[in-house]
N, CA, C and O of each residue as an XYZ file, in Angstrom:
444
protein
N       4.258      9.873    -26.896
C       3.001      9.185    -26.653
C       3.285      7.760    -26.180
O       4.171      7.112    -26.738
N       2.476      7.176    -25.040
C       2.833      5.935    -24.403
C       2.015      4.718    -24.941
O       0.976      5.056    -25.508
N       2.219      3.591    -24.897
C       0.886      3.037    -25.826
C       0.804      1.930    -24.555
O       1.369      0.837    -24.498
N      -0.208      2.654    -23.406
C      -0.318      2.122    -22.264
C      -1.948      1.006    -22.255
O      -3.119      1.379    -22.180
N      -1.574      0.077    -22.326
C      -3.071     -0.969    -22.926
C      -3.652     -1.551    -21.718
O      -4.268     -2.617    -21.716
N      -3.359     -0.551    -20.306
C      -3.899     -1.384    -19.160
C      -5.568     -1.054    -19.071
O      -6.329     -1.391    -18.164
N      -5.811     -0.474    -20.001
C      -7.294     -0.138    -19.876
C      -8.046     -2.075    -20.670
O      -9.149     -2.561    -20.424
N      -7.196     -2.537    -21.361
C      -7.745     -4.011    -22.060
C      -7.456     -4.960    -20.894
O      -7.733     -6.146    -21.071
N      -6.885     -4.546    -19.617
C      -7.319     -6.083    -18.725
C      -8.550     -6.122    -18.217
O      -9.374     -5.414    -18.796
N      -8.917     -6.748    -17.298
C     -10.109     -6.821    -16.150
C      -9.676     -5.724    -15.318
O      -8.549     -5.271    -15.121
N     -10.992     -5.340    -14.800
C     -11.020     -4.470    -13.511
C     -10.129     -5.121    -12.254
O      -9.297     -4.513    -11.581
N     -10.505     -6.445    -12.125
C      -9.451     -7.356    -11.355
C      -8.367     -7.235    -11.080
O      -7.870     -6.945     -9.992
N      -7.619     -7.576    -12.625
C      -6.387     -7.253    -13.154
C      -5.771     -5.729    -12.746
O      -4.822     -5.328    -12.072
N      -6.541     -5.291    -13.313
C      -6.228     -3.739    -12.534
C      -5.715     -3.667    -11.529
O      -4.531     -3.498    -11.239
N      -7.213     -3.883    -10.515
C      -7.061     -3.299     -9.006
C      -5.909     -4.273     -8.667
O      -4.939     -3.568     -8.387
N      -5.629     -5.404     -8.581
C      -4.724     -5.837     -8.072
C      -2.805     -5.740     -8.664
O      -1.940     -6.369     -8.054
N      -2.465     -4.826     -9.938
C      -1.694     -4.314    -10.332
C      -1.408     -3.135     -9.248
O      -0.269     -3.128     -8.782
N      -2.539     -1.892     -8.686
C      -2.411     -1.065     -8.209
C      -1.990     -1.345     -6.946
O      -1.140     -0.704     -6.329
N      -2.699     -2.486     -6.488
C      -2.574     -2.493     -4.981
C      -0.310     -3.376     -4.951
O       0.575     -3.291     -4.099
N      -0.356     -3.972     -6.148
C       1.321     -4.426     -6.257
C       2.210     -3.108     -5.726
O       2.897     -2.842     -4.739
N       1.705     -2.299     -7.221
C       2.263     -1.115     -7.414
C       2.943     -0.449     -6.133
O       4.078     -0.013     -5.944
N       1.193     -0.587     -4.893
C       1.331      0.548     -3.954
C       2.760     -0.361     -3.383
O       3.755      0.300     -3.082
N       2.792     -1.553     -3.283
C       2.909     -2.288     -2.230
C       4.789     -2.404     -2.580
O       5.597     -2.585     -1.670
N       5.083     -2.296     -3.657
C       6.280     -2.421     -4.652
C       7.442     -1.091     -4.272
O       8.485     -0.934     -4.905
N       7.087     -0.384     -3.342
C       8.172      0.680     -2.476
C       8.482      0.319     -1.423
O       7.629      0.556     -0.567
N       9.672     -0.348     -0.959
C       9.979     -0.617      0.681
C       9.664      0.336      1.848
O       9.270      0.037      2.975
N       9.971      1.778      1.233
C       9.177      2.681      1.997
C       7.790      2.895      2.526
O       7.478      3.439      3.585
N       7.113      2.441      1.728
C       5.887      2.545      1.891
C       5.521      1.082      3.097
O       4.945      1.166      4.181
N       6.060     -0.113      2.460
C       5.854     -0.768      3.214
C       6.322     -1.082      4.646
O       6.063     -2.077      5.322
N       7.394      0.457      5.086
C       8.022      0.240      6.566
C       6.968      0.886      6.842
O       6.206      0.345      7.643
N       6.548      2.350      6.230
C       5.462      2.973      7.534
C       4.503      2.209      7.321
O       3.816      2.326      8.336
N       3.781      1.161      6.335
C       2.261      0.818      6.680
C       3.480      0.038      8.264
O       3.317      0.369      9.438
N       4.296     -0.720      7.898
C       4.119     -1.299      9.606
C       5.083     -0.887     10.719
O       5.377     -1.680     11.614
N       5.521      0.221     10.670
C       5.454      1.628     11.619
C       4.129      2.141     12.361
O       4.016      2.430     13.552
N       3.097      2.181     11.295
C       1.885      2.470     11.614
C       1.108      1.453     12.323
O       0.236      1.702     13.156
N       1.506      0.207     11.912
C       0.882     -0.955     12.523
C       1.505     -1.148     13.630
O       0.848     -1.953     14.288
N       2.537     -0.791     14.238
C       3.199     -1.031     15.396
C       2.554     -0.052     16.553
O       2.214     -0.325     17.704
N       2.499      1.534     15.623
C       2.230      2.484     16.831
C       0.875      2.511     16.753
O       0.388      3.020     17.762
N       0.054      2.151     15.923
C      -0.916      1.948     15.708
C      -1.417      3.317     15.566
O      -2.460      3.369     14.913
N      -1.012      4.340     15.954
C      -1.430      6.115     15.181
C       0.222      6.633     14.977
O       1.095      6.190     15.723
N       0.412      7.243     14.298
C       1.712      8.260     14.477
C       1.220      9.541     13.886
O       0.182      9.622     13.229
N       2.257     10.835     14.233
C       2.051     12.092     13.643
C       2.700     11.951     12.292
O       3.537     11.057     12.160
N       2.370     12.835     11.136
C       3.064     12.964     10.543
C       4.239     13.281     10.436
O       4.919     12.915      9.478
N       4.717     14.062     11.458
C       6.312     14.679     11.652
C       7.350     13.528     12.649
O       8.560     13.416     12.848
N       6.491     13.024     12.962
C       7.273     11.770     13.252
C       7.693     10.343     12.945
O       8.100      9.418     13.648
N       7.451     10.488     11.652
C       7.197      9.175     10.785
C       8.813      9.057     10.144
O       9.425      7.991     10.080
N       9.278     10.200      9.754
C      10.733     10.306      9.315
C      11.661     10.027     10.459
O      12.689      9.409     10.183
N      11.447     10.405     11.754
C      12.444     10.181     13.016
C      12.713      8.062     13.105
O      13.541      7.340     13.660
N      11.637      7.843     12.328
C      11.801      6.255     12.790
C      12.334      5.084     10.773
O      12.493      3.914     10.425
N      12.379      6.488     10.143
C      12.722      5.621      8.627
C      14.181      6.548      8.031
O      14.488      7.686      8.386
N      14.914      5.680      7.054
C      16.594      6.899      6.677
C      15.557      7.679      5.212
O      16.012      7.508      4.080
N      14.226      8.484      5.373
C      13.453      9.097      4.458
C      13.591     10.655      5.024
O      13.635     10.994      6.206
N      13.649     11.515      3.836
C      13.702     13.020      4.518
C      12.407     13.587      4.562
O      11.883     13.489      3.452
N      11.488     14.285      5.613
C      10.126     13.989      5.101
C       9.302     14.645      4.078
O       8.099     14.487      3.873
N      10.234     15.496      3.395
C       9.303     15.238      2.223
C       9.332     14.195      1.247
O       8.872     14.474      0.140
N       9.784     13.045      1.442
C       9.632     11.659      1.192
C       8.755     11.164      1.220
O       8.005     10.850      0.295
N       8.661     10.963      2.500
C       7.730     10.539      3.765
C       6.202     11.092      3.515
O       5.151     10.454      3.467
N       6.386     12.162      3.407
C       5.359     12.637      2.558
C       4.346     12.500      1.273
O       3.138     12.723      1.190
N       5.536     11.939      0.064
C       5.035     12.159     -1.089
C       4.586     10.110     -0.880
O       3.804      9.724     -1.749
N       4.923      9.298     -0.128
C       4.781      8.149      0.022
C       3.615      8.078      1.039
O       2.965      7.040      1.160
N       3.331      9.291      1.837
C       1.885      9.100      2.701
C       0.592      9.322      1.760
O      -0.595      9.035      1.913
N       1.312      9.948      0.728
C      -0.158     10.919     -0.192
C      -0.465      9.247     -0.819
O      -1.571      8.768     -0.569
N       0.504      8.442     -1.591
C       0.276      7.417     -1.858
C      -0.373      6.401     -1.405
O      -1.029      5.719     -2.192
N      -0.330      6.133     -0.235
C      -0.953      5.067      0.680
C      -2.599      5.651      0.962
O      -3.518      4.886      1.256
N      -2.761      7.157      0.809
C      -3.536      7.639      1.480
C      -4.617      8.246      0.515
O      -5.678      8.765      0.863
N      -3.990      8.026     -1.186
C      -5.258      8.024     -2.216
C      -5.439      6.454     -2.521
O      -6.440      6.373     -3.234
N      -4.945      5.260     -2.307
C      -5.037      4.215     -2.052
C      -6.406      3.581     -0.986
O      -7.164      2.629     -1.174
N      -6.309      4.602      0.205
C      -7.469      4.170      1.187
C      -6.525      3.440      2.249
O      -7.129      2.973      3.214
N      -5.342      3.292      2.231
C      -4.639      2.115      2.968
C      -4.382      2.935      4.619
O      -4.241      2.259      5.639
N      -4.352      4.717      4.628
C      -4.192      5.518      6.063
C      -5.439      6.150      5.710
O      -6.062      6.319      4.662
N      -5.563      6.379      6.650
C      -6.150      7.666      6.955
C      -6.003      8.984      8.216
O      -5.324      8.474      9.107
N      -6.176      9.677      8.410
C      -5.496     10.381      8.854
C      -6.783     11.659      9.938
O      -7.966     11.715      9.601
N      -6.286     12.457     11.060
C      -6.916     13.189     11.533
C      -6.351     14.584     11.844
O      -5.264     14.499     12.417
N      -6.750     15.784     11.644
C      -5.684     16.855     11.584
C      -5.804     17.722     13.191
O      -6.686     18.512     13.527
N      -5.051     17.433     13.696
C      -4.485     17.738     15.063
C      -3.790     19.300     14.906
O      -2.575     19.304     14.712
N      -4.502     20.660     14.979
C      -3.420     21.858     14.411
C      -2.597     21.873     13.368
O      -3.290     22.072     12.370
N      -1.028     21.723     12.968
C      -0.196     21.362     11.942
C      -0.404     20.065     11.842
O      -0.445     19.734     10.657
N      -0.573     19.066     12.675
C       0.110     17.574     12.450
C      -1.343     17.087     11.984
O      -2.480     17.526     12.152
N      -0.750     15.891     11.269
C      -1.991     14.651     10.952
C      -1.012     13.245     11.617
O       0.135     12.801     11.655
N      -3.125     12.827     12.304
C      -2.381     12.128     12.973
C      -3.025     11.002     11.833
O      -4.108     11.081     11.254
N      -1.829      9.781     11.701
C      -2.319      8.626     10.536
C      -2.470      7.341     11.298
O      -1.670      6.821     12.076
N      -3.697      6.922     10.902
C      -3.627      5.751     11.367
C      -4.046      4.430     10.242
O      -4.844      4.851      9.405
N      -3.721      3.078     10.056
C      -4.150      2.361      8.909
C      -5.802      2.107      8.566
O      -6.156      1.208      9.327
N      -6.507      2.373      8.050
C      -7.790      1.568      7.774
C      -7.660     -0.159      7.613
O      -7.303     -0.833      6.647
N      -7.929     -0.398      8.435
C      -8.140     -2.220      8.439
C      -8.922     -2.801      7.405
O      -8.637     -3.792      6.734
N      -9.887     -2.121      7.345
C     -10.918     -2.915      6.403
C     -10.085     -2.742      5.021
O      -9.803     -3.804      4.466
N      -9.576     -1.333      4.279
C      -8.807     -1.204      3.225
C      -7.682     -2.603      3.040
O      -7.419     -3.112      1.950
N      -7.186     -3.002      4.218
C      -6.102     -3.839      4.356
C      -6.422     -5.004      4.271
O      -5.648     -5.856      3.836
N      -8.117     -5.365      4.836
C      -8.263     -6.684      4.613
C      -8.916     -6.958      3.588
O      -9.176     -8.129      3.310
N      -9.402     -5.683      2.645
C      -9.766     -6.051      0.907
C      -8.747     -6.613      0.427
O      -8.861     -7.792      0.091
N      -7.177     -5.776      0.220
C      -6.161     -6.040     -0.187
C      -5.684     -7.145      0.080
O      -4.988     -7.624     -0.815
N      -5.856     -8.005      1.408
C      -5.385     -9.153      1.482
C      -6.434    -10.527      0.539
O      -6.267    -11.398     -0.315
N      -7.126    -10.160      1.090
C      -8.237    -10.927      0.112
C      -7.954    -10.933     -1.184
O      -7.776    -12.019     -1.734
N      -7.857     -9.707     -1.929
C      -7.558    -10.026     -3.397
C      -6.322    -10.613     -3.881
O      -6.176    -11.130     -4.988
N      -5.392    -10.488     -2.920
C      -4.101    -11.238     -3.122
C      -4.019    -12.017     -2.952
O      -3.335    -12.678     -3.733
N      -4.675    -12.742     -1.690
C      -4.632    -14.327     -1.318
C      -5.741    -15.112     -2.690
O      -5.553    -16.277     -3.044
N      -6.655    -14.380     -3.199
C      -7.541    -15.043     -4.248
C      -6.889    -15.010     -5.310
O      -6.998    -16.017     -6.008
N      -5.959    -13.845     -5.846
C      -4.796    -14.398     -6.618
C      -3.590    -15.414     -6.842
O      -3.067    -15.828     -7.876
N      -3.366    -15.638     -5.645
C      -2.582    -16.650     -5.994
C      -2.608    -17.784     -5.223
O      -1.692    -18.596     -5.089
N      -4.545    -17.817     -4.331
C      -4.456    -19.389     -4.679
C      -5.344    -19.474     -6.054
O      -5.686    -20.633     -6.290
N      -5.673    -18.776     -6.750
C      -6.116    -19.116     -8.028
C      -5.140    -19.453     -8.799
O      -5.432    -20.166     -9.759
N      -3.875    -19.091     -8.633
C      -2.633    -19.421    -10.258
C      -2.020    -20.498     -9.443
O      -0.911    -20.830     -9.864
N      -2.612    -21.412     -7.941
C      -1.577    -22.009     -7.320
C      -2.462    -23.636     -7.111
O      -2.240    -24.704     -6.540
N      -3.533    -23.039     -7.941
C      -5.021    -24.337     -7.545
C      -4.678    -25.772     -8.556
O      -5.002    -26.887     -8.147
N      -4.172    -25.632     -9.550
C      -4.055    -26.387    -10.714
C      -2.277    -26.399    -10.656
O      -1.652    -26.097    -11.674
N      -1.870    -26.610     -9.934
C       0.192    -26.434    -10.172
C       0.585    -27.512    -10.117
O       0.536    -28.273     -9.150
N       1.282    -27.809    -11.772
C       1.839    -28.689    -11.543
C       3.125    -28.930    -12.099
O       3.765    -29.981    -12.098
N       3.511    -27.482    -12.718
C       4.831    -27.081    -13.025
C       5.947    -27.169    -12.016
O       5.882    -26.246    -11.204
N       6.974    -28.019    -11.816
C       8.061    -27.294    -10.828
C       9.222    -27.144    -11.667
O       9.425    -27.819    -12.675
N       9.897    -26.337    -11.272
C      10.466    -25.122    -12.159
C      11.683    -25.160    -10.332
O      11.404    -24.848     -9.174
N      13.107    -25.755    -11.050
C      14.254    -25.846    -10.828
C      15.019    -25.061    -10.521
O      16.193    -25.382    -10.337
C-alpha cells in the first residue's frame, strides 16, 4: 500500500506536477519538437528520426496524447499527429505563473 497524499495539494499544484511529470522524459520532449518541426508526422515515422524502438514511441505518444499535448488523425493504419497549440499554450502559462510567482519576492542567492 502507497501512502500517496497528492490528493492534499491544490488542484494547481496538481495540474502543474502532471504537466512536469509529462514534460520530465527527454523522449517525449524530442517528439513534442519533432512534431513542432514537421509540424504533422505519421506515427511510423516518428522512430526513423529518435534512437526509440516504436513501441516506445508509442507508449510515450499515448502519454502526450491523454495529456491533450497531440492529437492525432487516422489515415488507414497510420495516425497522423500533430501538437494542439492551445494545450501548449495552457501549459506554458501555468509554468511561466509558477515561477514568476516563487521568483516575485527573491531575495535568497544561494552560491
Amino acid at each position: 500500500m502507497t501512502n500517496n497524499k497528492s490528493d492534499e495539494f491544490s488542484i494547481r499544484q496538481q495540474e502543474i506536477a502532471a504537466v512536469a511529470r509529462l514534460l520530465s522524459h527527454p523522449a517525449r520532449l524530442a517528439i513534442i519538437e519533432l512534431i513542432a518541426e514537421k509540424k504533422e508526422i505519421r506515427t511510423g515515422n516518428i522512430s526513423d528520426y529518435l534512437p526509440l524502438s516504436r513501441t516506445t514511441v508509442s507508449q510515450h505518444l499515448e502519454e502526450l496524447r491523454k495529456m491533450g499535448v497531440i492529437c492525432g488523425s487516422i489515415d488507414g493504419l497510420k495516425i497522423h499527429y500533430c501538437l494542439d497549440q492551445n494545450k501548449l499554450k495552457v501549459m506554458q502559462e501555468m509554468l511561466t505563473t509558477f515561477f514568476n510567482s516563487a521568483l516575485s519576492d527573491f531575495n535568497c542567492v544561494c552560491d
